[in-house]
C-alpha positions as MATLAB code, in Angstrom:
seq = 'XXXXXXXXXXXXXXXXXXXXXXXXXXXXXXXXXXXXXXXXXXXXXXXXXXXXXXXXXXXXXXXXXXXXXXXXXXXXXXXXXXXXXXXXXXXXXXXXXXXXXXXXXXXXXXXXXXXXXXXXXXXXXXXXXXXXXXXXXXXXXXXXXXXXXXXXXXXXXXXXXXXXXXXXXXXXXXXXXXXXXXXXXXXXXXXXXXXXXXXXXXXXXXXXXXXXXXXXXXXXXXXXXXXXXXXXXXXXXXXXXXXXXXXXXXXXXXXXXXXXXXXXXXXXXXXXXXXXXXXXXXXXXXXXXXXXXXXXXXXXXXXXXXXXXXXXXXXXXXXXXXXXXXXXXXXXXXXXXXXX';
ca = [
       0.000    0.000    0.000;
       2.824    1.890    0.779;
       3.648    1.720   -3.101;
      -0.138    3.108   -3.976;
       0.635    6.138   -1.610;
       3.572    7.006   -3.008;
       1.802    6.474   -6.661;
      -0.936    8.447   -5.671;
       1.509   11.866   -4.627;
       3.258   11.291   -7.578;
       0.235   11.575   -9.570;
      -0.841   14.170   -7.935;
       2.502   16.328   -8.344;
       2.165   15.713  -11.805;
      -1.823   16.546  -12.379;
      -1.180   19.455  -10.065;
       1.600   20.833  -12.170;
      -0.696   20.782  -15.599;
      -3.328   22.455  -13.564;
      -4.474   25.217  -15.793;
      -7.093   27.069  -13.362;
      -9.199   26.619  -10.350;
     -11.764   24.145  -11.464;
      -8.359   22.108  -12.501;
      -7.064   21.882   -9.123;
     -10.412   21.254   -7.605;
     -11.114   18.402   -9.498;
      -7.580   16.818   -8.728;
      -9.048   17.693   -4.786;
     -11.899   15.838   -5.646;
     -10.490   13.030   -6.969;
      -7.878   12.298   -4.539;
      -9.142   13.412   -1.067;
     -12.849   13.571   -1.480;
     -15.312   11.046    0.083;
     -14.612    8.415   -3.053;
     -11.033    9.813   -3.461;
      -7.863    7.829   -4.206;
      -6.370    8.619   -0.543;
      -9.585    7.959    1.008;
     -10.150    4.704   -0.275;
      -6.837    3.215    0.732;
      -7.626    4.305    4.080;
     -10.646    2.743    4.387;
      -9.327   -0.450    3.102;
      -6.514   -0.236    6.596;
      -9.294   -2.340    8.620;
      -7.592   -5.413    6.641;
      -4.225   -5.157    8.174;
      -2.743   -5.755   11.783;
      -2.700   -3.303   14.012;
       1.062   -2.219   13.310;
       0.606   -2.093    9.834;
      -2.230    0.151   10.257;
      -0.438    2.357   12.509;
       2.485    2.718    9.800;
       0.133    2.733    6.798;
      -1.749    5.474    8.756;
       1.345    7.930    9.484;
       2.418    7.153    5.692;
      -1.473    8.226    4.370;
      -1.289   11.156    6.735;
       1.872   12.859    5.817;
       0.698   12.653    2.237;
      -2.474   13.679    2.498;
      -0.872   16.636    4.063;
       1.381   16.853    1.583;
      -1.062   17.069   -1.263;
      -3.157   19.357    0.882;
       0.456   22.039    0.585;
       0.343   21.119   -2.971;
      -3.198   22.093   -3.627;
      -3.310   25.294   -1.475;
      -0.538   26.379   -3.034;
      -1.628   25.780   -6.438;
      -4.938   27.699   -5.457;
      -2.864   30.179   -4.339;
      -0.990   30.465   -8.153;
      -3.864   30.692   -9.974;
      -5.864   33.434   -7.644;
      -2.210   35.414   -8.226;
      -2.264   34.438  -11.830;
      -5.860   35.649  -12.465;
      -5.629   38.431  -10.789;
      -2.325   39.511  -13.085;
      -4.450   38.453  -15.989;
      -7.346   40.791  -15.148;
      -4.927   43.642  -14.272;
      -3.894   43.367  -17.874;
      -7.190   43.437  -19.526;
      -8.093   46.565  -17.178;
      -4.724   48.363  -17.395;
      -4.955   52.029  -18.283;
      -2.415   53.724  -20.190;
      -2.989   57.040  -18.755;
      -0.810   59.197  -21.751;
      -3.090   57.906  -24.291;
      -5.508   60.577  -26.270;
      -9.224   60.656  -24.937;
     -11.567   59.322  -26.719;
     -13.524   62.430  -27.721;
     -17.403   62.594  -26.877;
     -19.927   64.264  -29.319;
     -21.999   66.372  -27.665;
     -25.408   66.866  -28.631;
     -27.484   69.966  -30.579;
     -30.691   71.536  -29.798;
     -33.236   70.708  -32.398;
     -34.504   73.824  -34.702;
     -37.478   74.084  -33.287;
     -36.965   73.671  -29.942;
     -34.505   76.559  -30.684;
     -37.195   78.046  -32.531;
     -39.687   77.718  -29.678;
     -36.948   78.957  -26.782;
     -36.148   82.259  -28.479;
     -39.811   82.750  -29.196;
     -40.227   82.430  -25.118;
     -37.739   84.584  -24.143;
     -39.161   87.538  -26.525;
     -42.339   87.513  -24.904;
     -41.566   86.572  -21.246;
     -39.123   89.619  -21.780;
     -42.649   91.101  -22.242;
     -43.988   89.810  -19.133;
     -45.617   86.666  -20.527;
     -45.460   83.104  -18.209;
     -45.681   80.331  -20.165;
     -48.949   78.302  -19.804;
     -49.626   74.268  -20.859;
     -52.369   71.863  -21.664;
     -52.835   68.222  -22.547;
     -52.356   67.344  -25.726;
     -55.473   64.832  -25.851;
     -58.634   67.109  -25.738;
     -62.486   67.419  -25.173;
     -64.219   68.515  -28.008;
     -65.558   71.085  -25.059;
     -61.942   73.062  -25.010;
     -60.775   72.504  -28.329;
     -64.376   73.519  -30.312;
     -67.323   74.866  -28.093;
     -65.792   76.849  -25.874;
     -63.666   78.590  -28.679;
     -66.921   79.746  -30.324;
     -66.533   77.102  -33.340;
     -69.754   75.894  -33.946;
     -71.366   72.349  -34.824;
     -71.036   73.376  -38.634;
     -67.170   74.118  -38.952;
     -65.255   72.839  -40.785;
     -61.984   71.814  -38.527;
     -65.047   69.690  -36.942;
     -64.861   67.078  -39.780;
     -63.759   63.653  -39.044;
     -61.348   63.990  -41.796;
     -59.654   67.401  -40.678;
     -59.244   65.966  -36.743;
     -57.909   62.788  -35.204;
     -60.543   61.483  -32.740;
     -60.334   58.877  -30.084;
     -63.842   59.356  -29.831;
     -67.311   61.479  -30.428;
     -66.010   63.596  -27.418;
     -62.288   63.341  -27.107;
     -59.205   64.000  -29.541;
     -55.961   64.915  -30.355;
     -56.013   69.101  -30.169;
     -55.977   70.805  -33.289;
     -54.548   73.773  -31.949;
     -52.761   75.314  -28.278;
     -56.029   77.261  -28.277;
     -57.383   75.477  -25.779;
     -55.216   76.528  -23.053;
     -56.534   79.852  -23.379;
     -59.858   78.863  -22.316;
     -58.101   76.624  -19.266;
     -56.217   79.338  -18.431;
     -59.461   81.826  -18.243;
     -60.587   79.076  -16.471;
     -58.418   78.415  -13.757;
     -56.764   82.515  -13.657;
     -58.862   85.740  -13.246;
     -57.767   88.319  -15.003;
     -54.986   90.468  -15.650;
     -53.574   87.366  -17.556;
     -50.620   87.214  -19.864;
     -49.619   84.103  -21.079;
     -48.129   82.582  -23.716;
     -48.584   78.288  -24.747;
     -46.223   76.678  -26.511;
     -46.724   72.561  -27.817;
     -47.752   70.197  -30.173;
     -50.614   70.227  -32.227;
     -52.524   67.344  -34.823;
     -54.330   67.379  -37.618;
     -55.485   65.226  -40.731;
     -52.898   66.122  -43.395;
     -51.085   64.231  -45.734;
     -47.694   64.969  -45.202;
     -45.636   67.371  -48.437;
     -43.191   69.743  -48.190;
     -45.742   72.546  -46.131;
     -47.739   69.873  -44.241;
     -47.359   67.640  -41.676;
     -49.989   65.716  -39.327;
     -47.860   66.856  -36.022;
     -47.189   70.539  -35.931;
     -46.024   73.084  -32.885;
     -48.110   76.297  -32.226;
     -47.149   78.736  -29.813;
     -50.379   80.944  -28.555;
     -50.575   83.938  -26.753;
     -53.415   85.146  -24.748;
     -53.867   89.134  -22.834;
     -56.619   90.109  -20.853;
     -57.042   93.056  -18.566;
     -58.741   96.357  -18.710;
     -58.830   98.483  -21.344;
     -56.985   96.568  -23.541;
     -57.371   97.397  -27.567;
     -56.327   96.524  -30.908;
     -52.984   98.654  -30.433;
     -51.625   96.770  -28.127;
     -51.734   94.064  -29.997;
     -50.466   95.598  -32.896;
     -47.618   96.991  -30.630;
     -46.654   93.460  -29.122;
     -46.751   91.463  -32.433;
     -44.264   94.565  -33.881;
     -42.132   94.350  -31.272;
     -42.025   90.372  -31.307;
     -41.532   90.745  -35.193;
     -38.498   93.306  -34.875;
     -36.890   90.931  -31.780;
     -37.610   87.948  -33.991;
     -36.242   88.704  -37.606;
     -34.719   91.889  -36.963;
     -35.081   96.019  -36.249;
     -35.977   96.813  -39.299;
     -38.712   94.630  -39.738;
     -41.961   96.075  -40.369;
     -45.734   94.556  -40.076;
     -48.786   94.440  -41.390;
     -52.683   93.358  -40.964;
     -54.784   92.255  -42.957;
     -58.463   91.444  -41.895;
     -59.278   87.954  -41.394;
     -62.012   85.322  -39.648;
     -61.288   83.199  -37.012;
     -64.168   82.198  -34.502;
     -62.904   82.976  -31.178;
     -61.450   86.351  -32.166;
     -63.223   89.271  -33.220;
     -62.262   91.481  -35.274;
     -59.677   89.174  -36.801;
     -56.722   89.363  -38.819;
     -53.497   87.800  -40.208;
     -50.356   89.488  -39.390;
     -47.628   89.975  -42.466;
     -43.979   90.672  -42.157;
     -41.760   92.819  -44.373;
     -39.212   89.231  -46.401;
     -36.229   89.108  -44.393;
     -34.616   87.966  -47.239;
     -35.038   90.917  -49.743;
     -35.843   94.006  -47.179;
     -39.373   93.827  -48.478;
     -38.284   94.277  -52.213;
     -39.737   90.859  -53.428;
     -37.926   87.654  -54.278;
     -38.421   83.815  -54.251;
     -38.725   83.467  -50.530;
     -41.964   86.279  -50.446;
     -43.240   85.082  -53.774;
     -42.212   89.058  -55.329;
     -44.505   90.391  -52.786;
     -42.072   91.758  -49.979;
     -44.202   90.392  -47.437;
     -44.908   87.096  -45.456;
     -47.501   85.876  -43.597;
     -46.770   84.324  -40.471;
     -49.288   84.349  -37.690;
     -53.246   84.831  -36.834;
     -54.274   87.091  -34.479;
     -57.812   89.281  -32.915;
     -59.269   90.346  -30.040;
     -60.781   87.171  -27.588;
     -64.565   86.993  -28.732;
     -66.669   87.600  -26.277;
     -67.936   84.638  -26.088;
     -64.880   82.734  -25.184;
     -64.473   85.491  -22.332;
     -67.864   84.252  -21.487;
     -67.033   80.927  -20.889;
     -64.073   81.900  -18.248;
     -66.811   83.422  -16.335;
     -64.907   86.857  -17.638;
     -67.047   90.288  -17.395;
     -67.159   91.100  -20.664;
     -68.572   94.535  -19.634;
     -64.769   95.300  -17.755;
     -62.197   93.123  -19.701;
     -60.756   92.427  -23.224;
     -58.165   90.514  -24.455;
     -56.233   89.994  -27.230;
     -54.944   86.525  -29.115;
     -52.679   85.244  -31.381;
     -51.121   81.813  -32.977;
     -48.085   81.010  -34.928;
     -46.634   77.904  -36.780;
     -43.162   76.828  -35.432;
     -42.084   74.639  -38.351;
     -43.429   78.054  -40.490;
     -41.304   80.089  -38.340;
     -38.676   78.079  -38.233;
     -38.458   77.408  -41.893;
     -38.755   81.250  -42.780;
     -35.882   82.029  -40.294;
     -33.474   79.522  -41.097;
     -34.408   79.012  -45.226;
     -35.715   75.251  -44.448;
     -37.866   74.098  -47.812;
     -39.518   71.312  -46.566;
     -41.098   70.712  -43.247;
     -40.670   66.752  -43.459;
     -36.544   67.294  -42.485;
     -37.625   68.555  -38.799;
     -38.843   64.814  -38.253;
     -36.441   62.860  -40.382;
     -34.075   62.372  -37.000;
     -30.878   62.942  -39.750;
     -28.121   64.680  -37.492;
     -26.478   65.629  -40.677;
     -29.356   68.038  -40.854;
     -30.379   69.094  -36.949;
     -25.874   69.584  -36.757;
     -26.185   72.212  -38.972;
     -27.932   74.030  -35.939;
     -25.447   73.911  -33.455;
];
């Protein structure tokens, strides 16, 4: 038996020394010393012998089992170190090398659009007013004077969800929350994103952004808001900018009228951007119907108000000489870069 010990280190010395990693080693462990191991076996098999024998066999089994143990603990010991090397490598830093460098991101043109359009009127003492963008018929029609009968009313002009709910066709509606919710003086302006039923082209697209303004307070008139669209005009395109308007219908304004600008491009001369006209047309405007005062519980008797709406995308396309509308939702950073 002595000669099977003996075997048994020898093979172990040499398994132990081809050991590659941990689960090697532990299944040399295994093998020799566990509960069916080689070493183990041999010492079960001592009840066979006299009682010297035993006693010799057992000192021999012992010192190599101990022996082995060394062997394996310090083979664990080499691979933990060898590992640990190895993973040092892979994670090593060279601390002289060049960055790698990080693209930073750009402001889409019509968020840029809608920030500088902000900060020109809450410069005028506007706050900035929202609403959801899934509407009652109630806030988006009635209570903007638009009748059963108009148009925008058509299934195939609005996106419903159903007879009395849909996807706003305008910001309009916050005006009425707003006269809701606010007595008057009020001054606010509501920026977001409108729907309608169009087939997108160049000019058209079924998701648009508005941004709406709404005044009311005594004594307010048609001159000042001929005075704040000017001055929003000059801030906007520039200080020589001039305006004009030109009567109009909308229902929940009255009088109405669209609101012209002198072509940045030519000076007002005429070219291919104003169609040879000098002017272009960029936002709707009135004084609030009484009516829609009405339904703000708003004494028509001791208040008016004026309100107005523009087209981001038109904005935005007129100020930075975009031709068709569809490239704002295209996600191609070769295009939104150019804004940076």
């Amino acid at each position: 038996m002595k000669d099977q010990l003996n075997k048994i280190l020898q093979n172990a010395k040499d398994k132990l020394e081809q050991a590659k990693d941990r689960a090697d080693i532990e299944d040399i462990r295994v093998k020799v010393l566990g509960k069916k191991g080689e070493l183990t076996a041999i010492l079960k098999s001592m009840g066979q012998l006299s009682k010297d024998e035993r006693k010799e066999l057992g000192q021999a089994a012992n010192k190599a089992r101990a022996e082995i143990e060394q062997l394996i603990n310090n083979k664990f010991e080499e691979a933990k170190e060898a590992a640990k090397a190895l993973r040092f490598k892979k994670e090593r830093i060279d601390v002289t090398e060049p960055g790698k460098s990080i693209g930073l991101g750009v402001k889409h043109p019509l968020t840029i659009t809608i920030e500088e359009i902000s900060r020109i009127f809450m410069s005028m003492g506007f706050s900035i007013a929202e609403g959801p963008e899934v509407e009652t018929v109630f806030y988006n029609f009635d209570a903007l004077n638009a009748g059963p009968n108009h148009p925008a009313r058509d299934w195939s002009d609005t996106f419903y969800i159903n007879d009395d709910v849909l996807l706003r066709t305008q910001t309009s509606p916050v005006q009425v929350r707003t006269l809701l919710k606010q007595k008057p003086p009020i001054k606010v302006i509501s920026p977001g994103r409108c729907f309608r039923c169009d087939t997108p082209d160049a000019t058209h697209s079924p998701m648009f952004h508005q941004v709406e303004g709404l005044v009311v307070d005594e004594g307010i008139t048609m001159a000042d808001l001929k005075g704040t669209l000017d001055s929003m005009a000059k801030q906007l395109f520039g200080s020589s900018t001039k305006t004009k308007f030109r009567p109009h219908h909308f229902p929940f304004t009255e009088p109405s009228a669209e609101m012209d600008v002198t072509c940045f491009k030519c000076g007002g001369k005429g070219c291919r951007v104003c169609k040879g006209s000098g002017w272009i047309e960029i936002l709707g405007c009135g004084m609030v119907h009484p009516n829609v005062l009405k339904v703000g519980n708003v004494d028509t008797e001791k208040y008016t108000g004026f309100a107005f709406g523009m087209g981001v995308e038109r904005i935005a396309m007129l100020k930075y000489g975009i031709d068709d509308i569809r490239l704002f939702y295209e996600n191609d950073m070769r295009f939104i870069e150019q804004f940076k």
